[in-house]
N, C-alpha and C positions, 0 to 999 in steps of 0.2 A: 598675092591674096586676092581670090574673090570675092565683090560685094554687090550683095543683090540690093538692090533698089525696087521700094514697091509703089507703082503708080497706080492710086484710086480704089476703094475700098472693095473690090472684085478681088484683088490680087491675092493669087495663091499662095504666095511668096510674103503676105505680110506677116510679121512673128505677133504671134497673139495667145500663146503660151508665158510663164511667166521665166522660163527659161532661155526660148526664144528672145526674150522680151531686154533679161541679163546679157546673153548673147551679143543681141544689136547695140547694148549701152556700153559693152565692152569693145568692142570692134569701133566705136566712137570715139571713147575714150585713148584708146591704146593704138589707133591707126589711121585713123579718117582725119580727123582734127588736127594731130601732132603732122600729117604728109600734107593736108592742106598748107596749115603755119607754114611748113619750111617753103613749100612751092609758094607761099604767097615773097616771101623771106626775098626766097632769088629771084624772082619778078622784080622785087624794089630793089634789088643792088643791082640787077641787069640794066633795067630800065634809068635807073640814076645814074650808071657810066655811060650809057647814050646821051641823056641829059647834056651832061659837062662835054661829052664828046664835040655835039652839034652847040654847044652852048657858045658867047659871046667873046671872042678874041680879038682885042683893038678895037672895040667899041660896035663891031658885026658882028651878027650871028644869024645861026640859021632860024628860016620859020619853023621850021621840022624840031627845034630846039623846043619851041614855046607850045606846041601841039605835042609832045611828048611827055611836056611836061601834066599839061592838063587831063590827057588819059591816064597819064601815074596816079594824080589824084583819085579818079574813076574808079583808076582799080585796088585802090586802098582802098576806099569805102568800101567798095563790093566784097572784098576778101574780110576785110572788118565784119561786115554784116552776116556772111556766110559763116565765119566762126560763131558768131552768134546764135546764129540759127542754128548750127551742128548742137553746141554746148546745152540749149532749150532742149535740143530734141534728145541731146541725152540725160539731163535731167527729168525729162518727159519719162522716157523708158524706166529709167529709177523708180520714178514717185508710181508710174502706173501701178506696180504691183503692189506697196504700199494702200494706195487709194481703196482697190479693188478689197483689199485683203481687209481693211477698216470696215468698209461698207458690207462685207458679209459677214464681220463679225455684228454690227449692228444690226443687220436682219435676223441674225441669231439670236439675239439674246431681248430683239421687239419680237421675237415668235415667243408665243404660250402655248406650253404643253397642253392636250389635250386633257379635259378633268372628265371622272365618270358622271358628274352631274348635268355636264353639256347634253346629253341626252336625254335629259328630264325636261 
């Protein structure tokens, strides 16, 4: 599957249609977020069998033990934080059309019809 990615409010590519808009919250939903999770998933069971690998046997261990561990950390948060961000940004896309759709109902219905005495 292809995903476009749009950098900076120029971009042609950004979905600004409300279908578009379903499109990209779905593609989040159903693909982005769930392939993220699992690759974050096997990062931690990779990186945990390196751990124990290089980790302390008879009271040694490797330094590579203790620096792997500390980037495991690094990259929990990161991957944490990036689910994060993904899940905003597709509730983002949700609520946009929502928003949208509110606010020009309310310009509708702050417009007054035009009366024939306005030209009096």
């Amino acid at each position: 599957m292809e995903y476009v990615v749009a950098v900076g409010a120029r971009s042609k590519d950004l979905a600004s249609s409300p279908a578009e808009k379903r499109a990209a919250a779905r593609a989040l939903e159903r693909h982005i977020e769930p392939d993220t999770g699992r690759a974050g998933r096997w990062a931690e069971e990779e990186t945990a069998a390196a751990v124990r690998a290089f980790g302390t046997r008879d009271g040694d261990g490797w330094l590579t033990s203790a620096a792997l561990r500390g980037a495991h950390e690094t990259w929990t948060g990161q991957v944490r934080d990036l689910l994060h961000r993904l899940s905003a940004e597709r509730e983002s896309l949700h609520g946009a059309n929502v928003l949208l759709t509110d606010a020009d109902l309310t310009a509708a219905s702050a417009a007054r019809r035009v009366s024939a005495l306005d030209r009096y």
